[in-house]
NUROFI-20008 format. One record per residue (C-alpha): chain; residue in one letter; x, y, z. Coordinates in pm, 1 decimal. Example, Ala and Ser with C-alpha at 12.3 -4.5 7.8 and 13.67 -1.06 7.14 Angstrom:
site c A; r a; east 1230.0; north -450.0; up 780.0 .
site c A; r s; east 1367.0; north -106.0; up 714.0 .
***
This chain:
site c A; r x; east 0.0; north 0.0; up 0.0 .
site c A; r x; east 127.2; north 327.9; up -105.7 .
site c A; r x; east 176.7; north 643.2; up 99.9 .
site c A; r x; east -39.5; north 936.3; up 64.4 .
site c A; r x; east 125.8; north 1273.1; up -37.7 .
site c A; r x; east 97.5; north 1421.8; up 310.7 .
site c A; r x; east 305.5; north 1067.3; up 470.5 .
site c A; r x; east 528.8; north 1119.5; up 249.8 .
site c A; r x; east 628.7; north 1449.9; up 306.5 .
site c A; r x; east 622.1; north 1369.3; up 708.8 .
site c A; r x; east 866.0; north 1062.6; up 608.9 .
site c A; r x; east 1104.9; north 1342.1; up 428.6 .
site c A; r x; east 1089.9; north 1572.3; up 728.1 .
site c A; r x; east 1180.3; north 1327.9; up 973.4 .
site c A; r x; east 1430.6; north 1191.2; up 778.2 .
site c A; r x; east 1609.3; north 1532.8; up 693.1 .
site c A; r x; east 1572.8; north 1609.3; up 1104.4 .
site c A; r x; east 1769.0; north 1259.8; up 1146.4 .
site c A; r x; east 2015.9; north 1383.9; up 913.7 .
site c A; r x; east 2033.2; north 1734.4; up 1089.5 .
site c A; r x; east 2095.9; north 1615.7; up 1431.7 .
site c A; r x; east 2303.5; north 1333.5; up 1361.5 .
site c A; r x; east 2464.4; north 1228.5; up 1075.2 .
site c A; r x; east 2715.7; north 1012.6; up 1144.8 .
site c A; r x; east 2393.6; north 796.9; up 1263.4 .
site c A; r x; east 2177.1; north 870.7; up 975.3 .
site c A; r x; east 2436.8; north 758.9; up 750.7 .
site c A; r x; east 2509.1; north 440.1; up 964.3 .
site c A; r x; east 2147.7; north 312.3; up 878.2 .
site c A; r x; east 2170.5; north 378.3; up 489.8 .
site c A; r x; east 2412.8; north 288.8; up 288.1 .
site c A; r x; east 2441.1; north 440.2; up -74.7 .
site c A; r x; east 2609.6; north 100.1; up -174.1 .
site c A; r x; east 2429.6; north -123.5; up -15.9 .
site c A; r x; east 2429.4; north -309.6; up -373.2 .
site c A; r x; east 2786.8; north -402.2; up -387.1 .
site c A; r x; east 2771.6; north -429.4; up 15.1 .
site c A; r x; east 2515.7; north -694.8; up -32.0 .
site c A; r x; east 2693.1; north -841.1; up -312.9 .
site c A; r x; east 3014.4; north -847.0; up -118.8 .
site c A; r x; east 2914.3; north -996.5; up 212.9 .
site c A; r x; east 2716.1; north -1317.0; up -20.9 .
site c A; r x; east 3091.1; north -1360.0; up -145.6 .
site c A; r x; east 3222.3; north -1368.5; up 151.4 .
site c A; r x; east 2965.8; north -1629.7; up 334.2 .
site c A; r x; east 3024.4; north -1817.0; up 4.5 .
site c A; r x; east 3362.7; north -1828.9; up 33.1 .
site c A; r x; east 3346.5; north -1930.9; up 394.2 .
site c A; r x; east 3164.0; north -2210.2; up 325.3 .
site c A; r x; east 3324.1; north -2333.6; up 48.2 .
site c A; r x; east 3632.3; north -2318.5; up 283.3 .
site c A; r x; east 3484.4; north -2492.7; up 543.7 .
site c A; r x; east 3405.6; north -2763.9; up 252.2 .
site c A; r x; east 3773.1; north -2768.6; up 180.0 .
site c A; r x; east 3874.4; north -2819.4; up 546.0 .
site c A; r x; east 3636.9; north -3115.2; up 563.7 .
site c A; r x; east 3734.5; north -3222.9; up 231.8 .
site c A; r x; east 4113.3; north -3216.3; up 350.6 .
site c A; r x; east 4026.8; north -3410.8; up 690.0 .
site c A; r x; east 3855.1; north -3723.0; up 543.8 .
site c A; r x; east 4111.9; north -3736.3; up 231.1 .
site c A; r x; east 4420.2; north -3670.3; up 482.9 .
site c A; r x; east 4563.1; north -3397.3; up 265.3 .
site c A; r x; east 4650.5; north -3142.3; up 492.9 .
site c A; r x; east 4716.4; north -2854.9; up 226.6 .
site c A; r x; east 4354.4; north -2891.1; up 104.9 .
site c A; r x; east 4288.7; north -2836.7; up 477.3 .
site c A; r x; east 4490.9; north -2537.2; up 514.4 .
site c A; r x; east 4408.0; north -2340.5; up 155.9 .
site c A; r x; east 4028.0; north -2416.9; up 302.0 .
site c A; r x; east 4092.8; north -2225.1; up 636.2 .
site c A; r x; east 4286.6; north -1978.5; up 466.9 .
site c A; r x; east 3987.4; north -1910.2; up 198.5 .
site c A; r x; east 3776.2; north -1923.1; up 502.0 .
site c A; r x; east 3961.8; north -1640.8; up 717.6 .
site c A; r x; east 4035.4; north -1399.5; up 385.8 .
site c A; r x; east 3624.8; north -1463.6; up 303.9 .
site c A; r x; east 3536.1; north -1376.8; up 672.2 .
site c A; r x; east 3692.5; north -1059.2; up 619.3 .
site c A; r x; east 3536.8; north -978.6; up 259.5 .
site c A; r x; east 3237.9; north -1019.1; up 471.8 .
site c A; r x; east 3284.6; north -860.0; up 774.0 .
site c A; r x; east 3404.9; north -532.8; up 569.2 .
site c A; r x; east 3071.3; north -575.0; up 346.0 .
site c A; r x; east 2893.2; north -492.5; up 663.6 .
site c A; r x; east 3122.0; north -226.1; up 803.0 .
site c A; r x; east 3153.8; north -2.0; up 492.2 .
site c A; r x; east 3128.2; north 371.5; up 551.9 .
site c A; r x; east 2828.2; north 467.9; up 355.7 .
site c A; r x; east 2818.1; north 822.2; up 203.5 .
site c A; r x; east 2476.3; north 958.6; up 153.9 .
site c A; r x; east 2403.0; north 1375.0; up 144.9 .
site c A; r x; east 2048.7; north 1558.1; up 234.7 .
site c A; r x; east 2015.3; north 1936.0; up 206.0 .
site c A; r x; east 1826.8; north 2096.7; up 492.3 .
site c A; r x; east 1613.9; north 2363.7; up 406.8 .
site c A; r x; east 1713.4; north 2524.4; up 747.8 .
site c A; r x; east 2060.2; north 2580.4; up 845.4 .
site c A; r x; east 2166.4; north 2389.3; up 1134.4 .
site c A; r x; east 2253.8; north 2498.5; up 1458.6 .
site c A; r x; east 2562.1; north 2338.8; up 1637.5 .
site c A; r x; east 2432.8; north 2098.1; up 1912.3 .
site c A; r x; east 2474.3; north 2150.6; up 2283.1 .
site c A; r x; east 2671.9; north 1958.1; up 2521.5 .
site c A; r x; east 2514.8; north 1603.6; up 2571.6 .
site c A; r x; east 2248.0; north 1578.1; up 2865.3 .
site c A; r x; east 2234.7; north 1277.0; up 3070.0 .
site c A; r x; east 1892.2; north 1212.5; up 2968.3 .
site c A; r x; east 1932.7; north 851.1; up 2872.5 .
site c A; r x; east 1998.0; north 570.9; up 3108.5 .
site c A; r x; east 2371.9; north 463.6; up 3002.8 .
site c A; r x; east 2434.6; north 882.5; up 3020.1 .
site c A; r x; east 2307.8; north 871.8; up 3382.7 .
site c A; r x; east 2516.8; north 606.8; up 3487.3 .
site c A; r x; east 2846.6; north 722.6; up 3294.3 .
site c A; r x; east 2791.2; north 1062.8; up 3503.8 .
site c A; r x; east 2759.0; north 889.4; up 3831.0 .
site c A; r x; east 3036.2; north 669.8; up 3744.0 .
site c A; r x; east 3280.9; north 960.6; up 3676.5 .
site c A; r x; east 3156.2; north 1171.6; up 4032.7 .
site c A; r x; east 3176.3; north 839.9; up 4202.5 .
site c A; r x; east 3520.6; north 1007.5; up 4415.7 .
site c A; r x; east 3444.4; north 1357.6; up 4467.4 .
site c A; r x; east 3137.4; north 1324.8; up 4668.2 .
site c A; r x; east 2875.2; north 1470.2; up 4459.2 .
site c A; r x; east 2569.3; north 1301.8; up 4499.4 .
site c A; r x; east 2456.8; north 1117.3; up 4198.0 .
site c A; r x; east 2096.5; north 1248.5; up 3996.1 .
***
């Protein structure tokens, strides 16, 4: 089911206010590759199981470099993988309204409150 006009113009807002107060974040959930992300990270499980094939392959034939080229296939496809899922993504939204710079963090959140009384845990200041 489609969104109406109006949604869709909420969605934009919202996303250009995620963008606004924190892009790093923002940019963390979309990635403008996520193509050749995706297509990376299936070669890498690939690989890693093919590896794993070649490990088992090497143990029941007794041929312990098939057994080592396996694991080696398996750690370099690991990687392939694990980078496939860590690339930076790049993605730019113009504001319409300039953006103001952000004010020191508040311990609103949980973790926040605890980090806070964790650091004035020796000076005596009573926690929030």
């Amino acid at each position: 089911m489609p969104l109406s006009e109006h949604e869709q113009h909420l969605l934009e807002q919202m996303e250009k206010a995620l963008y606004a107060e924190d892009p790093k974040f923002a940019t963390s959930l979309r990635s403008a590759n996520s193509r050749t992300s995706r297509g990376r990270a299936a070669l890498g499980v690939l690989g890693v199981l093919v590896g794993m094939g070649m490990v088992l392959a090497g143990v029941a034939t007794m041929m312990i470099a098939l057994g080592i080229i396996g694991f080696a296939l398996m750690l370099v496809s690991a990687f392939i993988a694990y980078s496939a899922f860590k690339a930076p993504a790049t993605v730019s939204i113009e504001t319409d309204t300039p953006v103001a710079p952000r004010k020191a963090k508040s311990s609103n959140g949980f973790m926040d409150r605890m980090e806070d009384r964790w650091r004035n845990r020796g000076d005596g200041t009573p926690g929030q």
